[in-house]
mmCIF file of the C-alpha atoms, coordinates in Angstrom:
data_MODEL
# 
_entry.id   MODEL 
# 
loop_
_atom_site.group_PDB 
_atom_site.id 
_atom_site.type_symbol 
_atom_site.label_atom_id 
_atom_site.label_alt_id 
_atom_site.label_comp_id 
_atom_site.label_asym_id 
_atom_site.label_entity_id 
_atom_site.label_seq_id 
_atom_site.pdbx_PDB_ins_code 
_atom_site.Cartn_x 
_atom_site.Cartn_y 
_atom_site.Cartn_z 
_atom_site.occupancy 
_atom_site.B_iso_or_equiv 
_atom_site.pdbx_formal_charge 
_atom_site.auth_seq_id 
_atom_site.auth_comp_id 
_atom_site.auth_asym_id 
_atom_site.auth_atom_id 
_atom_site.pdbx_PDB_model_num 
ATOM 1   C CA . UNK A 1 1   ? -13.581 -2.329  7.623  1.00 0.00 ? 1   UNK A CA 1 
ATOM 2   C CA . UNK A 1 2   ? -13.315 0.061   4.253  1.00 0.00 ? 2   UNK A CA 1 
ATOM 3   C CA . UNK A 1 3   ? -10.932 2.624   6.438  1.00 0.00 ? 3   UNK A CA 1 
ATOM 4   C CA . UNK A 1 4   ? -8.407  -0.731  7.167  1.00 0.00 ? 4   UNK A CA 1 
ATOM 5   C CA . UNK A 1 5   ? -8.394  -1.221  3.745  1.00 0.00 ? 5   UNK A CA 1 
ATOM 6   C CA . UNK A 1 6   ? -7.127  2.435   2.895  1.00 0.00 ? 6   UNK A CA 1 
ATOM 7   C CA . UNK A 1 7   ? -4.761  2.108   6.010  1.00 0.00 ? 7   UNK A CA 1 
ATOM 8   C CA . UNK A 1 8   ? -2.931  -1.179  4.426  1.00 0.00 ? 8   UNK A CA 1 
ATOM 9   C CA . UNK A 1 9   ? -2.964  0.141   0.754  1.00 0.00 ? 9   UNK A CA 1 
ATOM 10  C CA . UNK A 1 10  ? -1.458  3.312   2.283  1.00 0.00 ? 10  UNK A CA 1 
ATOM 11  C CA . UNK A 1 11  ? 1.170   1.007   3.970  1.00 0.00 ? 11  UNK A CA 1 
ATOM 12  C CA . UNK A 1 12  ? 1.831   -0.783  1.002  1.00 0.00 ? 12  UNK A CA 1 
ATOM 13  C CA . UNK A 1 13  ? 2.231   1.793   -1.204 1.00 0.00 ? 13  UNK A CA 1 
ATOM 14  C CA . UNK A 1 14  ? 4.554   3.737   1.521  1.00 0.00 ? 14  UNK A CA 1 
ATOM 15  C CA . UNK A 1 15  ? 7.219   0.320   1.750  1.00 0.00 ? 15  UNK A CA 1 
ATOM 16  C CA . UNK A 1 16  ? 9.033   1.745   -1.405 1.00 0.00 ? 16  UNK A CA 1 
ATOM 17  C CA . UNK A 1 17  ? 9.760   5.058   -0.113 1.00 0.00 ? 17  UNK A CA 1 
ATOM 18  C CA . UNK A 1 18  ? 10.537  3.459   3.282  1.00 0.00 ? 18  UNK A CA 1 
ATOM 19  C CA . UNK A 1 19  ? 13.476  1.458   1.584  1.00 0.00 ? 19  UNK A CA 1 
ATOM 20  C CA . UNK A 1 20  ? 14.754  4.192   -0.202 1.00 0.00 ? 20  UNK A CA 1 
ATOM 21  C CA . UNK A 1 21  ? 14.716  6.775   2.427  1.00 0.00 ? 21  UNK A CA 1 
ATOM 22  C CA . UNK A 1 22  ? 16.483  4.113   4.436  1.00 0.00 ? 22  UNK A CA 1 
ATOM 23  C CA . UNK A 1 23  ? 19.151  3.593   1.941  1.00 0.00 ? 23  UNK A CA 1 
ATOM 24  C CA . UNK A 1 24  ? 19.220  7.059   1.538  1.00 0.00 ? 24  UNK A CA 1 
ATOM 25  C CA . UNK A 1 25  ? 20.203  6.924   5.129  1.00 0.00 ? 25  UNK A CA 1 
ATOM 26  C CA . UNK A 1 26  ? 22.659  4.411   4.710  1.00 0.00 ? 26  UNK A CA 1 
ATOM 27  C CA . UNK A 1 27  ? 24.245  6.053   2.556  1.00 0.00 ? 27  UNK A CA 1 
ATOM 28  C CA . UNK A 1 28  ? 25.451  9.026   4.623  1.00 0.00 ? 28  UNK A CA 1 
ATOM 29  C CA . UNK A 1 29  ? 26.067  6.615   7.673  1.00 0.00 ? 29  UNK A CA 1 
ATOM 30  C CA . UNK A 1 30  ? 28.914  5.170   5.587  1.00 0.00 ? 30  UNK A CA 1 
ATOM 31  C CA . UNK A 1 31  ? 30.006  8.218   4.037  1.00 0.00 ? 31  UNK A CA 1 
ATOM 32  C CA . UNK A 1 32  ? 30.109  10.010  7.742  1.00 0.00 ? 32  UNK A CA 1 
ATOM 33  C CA . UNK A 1 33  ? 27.616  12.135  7.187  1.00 0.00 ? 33  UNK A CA 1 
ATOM 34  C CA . UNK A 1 34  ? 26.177  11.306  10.123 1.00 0.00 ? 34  UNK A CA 1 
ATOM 35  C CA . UNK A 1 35  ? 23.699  14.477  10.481 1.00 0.00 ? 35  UNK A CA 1 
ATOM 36  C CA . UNK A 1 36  ? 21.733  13.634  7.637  1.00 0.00 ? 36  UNK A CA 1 
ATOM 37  C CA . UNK A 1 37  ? 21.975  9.940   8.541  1.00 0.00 ? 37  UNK A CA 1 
ATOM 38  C CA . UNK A 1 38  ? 19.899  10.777  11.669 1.00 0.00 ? 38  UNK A CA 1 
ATOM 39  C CA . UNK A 1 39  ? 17.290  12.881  10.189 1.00 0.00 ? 39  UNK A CA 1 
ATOM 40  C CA . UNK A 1 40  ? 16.170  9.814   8.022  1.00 0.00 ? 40  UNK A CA 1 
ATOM 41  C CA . UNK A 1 41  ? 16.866  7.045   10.480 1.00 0.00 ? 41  UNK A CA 1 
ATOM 42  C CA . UNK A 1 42  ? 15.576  8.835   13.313 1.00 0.00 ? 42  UNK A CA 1 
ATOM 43  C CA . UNK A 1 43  ? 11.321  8.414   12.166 1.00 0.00 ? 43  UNK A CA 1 
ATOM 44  C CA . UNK A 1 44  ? 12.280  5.588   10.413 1.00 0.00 ? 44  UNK A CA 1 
ATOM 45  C CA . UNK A 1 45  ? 13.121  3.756   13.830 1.00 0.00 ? 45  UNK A CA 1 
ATOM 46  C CA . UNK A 1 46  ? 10.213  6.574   16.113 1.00 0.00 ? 46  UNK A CA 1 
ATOM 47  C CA . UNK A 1 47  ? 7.888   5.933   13.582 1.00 0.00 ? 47  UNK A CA 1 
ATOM 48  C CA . UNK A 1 48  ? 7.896   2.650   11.532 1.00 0.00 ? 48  UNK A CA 1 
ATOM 49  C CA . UNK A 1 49  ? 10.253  0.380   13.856 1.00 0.00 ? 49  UNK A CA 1 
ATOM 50  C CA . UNK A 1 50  ? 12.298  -0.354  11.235 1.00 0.00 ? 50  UNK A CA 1 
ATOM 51  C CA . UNK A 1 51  ? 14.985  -2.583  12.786 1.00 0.00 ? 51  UNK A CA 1 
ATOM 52  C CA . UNK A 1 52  ? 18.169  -1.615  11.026 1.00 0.00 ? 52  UNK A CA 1 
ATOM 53  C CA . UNK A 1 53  ? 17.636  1.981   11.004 1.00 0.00 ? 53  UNK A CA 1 
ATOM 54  C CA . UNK A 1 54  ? 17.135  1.416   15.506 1.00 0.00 ? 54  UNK A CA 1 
ATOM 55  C CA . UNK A 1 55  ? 20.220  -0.949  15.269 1.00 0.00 ? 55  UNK A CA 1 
ATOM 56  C CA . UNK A 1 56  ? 22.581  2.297   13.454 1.00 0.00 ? 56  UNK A CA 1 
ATOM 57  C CA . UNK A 1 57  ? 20.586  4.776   16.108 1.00 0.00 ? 57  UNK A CA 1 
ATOM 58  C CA . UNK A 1 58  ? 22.291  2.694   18.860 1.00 0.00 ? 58  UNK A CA 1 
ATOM 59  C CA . UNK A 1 59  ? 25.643  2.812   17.028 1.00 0.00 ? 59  UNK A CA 1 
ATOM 60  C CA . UNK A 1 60  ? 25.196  6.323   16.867 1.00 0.00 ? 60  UNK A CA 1 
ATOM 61  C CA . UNK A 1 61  ? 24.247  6.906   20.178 1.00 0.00 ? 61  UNK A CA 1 
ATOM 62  C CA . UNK A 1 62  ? 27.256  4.649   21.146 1.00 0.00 ? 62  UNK A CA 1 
ATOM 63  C CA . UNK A 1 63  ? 29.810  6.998   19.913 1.00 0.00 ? 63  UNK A CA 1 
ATOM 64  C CA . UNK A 1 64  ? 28.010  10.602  19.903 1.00 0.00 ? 64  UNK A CA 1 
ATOM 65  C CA . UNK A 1 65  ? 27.591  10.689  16.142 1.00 0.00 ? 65  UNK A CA 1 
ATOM 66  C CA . UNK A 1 66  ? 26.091  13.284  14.446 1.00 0.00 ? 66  UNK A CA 1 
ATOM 67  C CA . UNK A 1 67  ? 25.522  15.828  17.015 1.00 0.00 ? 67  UNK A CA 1 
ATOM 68  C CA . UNK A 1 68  ? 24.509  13.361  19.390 1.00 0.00 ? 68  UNK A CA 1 
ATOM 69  C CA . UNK A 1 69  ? 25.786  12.889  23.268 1.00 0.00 ? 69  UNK A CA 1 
ATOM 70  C CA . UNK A 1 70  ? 27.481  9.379   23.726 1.00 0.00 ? 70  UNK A CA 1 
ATOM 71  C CA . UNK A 1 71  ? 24.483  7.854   25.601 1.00 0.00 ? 71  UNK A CA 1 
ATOM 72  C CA . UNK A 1 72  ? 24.414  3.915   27.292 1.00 0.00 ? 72  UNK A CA 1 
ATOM 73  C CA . UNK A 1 73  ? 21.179  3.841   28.092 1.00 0.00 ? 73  UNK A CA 1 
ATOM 74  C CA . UNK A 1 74  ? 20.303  5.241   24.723 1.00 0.00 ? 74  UNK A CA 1 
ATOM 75  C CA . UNK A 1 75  ? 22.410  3.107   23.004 1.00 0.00 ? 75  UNK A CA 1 
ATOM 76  C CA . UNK A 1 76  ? 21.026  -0.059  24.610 1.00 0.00 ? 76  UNK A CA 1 
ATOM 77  C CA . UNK A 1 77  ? 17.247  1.187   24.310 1.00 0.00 ? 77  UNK A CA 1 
ATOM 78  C CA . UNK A 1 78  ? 17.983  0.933   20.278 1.00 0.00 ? 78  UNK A CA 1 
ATOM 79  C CA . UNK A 1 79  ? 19.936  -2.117  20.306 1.00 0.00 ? 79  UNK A CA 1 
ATOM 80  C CA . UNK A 1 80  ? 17.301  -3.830  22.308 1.00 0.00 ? 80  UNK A CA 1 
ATOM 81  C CA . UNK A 1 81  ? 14.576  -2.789  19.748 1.00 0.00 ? 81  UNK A CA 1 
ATOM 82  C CA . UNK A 1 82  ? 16.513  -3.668  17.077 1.00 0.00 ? 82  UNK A CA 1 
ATOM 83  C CA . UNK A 1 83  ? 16.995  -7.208  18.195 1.00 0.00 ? 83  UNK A CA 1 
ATOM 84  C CA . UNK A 1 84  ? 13.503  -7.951  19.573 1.00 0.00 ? 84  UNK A CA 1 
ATOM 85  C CA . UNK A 1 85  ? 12.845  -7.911  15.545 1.00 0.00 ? 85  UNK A CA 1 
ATOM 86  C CA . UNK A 1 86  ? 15.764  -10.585 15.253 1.00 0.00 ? 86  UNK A CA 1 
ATOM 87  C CA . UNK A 1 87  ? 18.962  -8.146  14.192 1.00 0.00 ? 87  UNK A CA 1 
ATOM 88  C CA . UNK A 1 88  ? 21.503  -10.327 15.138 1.00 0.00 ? 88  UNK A CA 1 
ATOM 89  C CA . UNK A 1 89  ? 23.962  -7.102  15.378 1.00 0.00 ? 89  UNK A CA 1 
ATOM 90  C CA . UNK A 1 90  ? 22.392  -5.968  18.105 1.00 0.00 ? 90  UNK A CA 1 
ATOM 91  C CA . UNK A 1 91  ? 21.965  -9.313  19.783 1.00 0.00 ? 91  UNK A CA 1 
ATOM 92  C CA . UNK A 1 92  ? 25.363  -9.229  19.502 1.00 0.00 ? 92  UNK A CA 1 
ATOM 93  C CA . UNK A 1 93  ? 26.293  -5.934  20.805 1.00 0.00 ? 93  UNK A CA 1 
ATOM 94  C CA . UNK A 1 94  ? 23.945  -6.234  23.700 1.00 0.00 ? 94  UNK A CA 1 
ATOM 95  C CA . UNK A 1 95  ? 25.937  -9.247  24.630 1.00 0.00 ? 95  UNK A CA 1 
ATOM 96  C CA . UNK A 1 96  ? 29.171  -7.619  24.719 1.00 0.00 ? 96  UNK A CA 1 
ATOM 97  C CA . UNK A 1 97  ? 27.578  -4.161  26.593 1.00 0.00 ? 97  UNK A CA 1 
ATOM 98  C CA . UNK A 1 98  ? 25.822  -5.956  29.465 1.00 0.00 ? 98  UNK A CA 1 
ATOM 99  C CA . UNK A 1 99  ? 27.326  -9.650  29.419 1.00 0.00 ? 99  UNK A CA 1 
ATOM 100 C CA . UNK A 1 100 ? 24.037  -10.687 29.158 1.00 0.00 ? 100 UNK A CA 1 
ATOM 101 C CA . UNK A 1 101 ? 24.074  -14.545 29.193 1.00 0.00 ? 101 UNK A CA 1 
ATOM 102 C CA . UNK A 1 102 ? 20.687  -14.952 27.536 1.00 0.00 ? 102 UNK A CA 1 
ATOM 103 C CA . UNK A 1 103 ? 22.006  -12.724 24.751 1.00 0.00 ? 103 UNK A CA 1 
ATOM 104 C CA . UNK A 1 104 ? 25.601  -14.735 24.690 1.00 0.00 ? 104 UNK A CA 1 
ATOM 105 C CA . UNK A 1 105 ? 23.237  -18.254 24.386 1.00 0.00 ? 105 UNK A CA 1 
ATOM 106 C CA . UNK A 1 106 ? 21.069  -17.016 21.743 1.00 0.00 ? 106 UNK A CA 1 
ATOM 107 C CA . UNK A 1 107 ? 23.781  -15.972 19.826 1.00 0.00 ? 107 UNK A CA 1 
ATOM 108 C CA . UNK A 1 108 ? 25.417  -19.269 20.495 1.00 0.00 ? 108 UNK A CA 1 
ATOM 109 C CA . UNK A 1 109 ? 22.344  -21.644 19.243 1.00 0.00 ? 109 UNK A CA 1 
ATOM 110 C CA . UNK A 1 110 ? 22.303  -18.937 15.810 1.00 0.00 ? 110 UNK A CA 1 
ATOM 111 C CA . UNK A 1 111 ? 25.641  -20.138 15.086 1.00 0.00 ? 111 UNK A CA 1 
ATOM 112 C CA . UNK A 1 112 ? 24.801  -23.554 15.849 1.00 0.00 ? 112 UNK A CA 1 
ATOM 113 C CA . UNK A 1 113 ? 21.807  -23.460 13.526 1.00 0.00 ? 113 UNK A CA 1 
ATOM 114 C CA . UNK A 1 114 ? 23.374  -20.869 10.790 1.00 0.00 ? 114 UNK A CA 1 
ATOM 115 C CA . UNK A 1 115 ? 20.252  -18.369 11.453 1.00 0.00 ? 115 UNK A CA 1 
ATOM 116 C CA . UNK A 1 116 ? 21.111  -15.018 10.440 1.00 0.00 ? 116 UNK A CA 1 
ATOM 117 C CA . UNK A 1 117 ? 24.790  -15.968 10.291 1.00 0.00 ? 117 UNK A CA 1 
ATOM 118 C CA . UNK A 1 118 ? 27.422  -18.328 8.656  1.00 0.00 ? 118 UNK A CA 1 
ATOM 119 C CA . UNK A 1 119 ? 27.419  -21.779 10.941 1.00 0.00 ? 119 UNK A CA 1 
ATOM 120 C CA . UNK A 1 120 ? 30.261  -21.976 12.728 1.00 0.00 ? 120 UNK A CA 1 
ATOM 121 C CA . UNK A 1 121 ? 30.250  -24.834 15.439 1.00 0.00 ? 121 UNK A CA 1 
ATOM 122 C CA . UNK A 1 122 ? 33.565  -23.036 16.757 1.00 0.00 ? 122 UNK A CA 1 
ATOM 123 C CA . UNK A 1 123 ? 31.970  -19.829 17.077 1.00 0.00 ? 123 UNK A CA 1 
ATOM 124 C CA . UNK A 1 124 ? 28.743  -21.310 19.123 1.00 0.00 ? 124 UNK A CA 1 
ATOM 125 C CA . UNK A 1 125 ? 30.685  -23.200 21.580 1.00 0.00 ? 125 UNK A CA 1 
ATOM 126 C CA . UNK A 1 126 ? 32.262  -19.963 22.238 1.00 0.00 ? 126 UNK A CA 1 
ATOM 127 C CA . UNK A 1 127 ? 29.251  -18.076 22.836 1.00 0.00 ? 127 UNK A CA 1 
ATOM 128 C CA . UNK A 1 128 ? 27.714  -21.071 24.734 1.00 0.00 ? 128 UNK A CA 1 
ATOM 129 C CA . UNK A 1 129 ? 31.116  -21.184 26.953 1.00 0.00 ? 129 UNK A CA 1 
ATOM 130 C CA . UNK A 1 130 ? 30.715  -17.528 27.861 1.00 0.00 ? 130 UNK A CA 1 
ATOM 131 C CA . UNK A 1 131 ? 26.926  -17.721 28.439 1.00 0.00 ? 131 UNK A CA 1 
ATOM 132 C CA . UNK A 1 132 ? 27.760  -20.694 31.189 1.00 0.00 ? 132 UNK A CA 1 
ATOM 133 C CA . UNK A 1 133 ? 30.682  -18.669 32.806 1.00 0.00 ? 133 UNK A CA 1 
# 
C-alpha cells in the first residue's frame, strides 16, 4: 500500500512536466518542425497514452512527417487510440479513412448533443445520413 502511494505522488508530481513537454511538442508540430515534434510526442503517446499527442502521431504518420514513412495502418492504430479516450478529431478522421458507420453515428449524436463540439443539428443529420447510407 506505502509503494502506491509513492507511485501516485510520482504521477502527480510528473502531470506538469507532461503538459509542458507536450506543448513543447506542439509547438514544433505547428512550426514544422516535425522531428522534434516526434521525439516528445512519440513516449508521450508509447508511454503515458496521452490522447492528443496519439491523435498528431496519426497525422504524422498520415503524411510521412518528420522522417516518417506515410503509413495507413499506422495512422489508424493512433487515431483509434486517440479516440477510444474521446478525441473527437480522430473520431472524425477514422470516419472519413474507413467509412466507418459507427464512427459517422457517433459523430452524428456529438453534434446532436454539442459534446466535444459546437451543436449543430445540420451537421448531425449529416453524419447520421451518411452512417445510414
Amino acid at each position: 500500500m506505502r509503494a502506491l502511494r509513492w507511485i501516485c505522488v510520482l504521477l502527480v508530481l510528473s502531470m506538469p512536466a507532461m503538459a509542458d513537454d507536450f506543448y513543447d511538442g506542439l509547438r514544433a508540430y505547428d512550426s514544422g518542425d516535425y522531428k522534434t515534434a516526434l521525439r516528445i510526442f512519440k513516449p508521450l503517446a508509447d508511454e503515458l497514452g496521452h490522447a492528443e499527442a496519439e491523435y498528431r502521431l496519426g497525422w504524422m504518420y498520415r503524411y510521412g512527417w518528420g522522417g516518417l514513412s506515410e503509413d495507413k495502418q499506422e495512422t489508424v492504430k493512433w487515431y483509434r487510440m486517440a479516440a477510444e479516450q474521446e478525441n473527437t478529431d480522430a473520431y472524425f478522421f477514422l470516419g472519413n479513412k474507413q467509412d466507418n458507420a459507427d464512427a459517422y453515428f457517433f459523430l452524428g449524436n456529438m453534434y446532436d448533443l454539442g459534446e466535444g463540439v459546437e451543436q449543430d443539428s445540420q451537421k448531425a443529420d449529416k453524419w447520421w445520413r451518411m452512417a445510414a447510407e
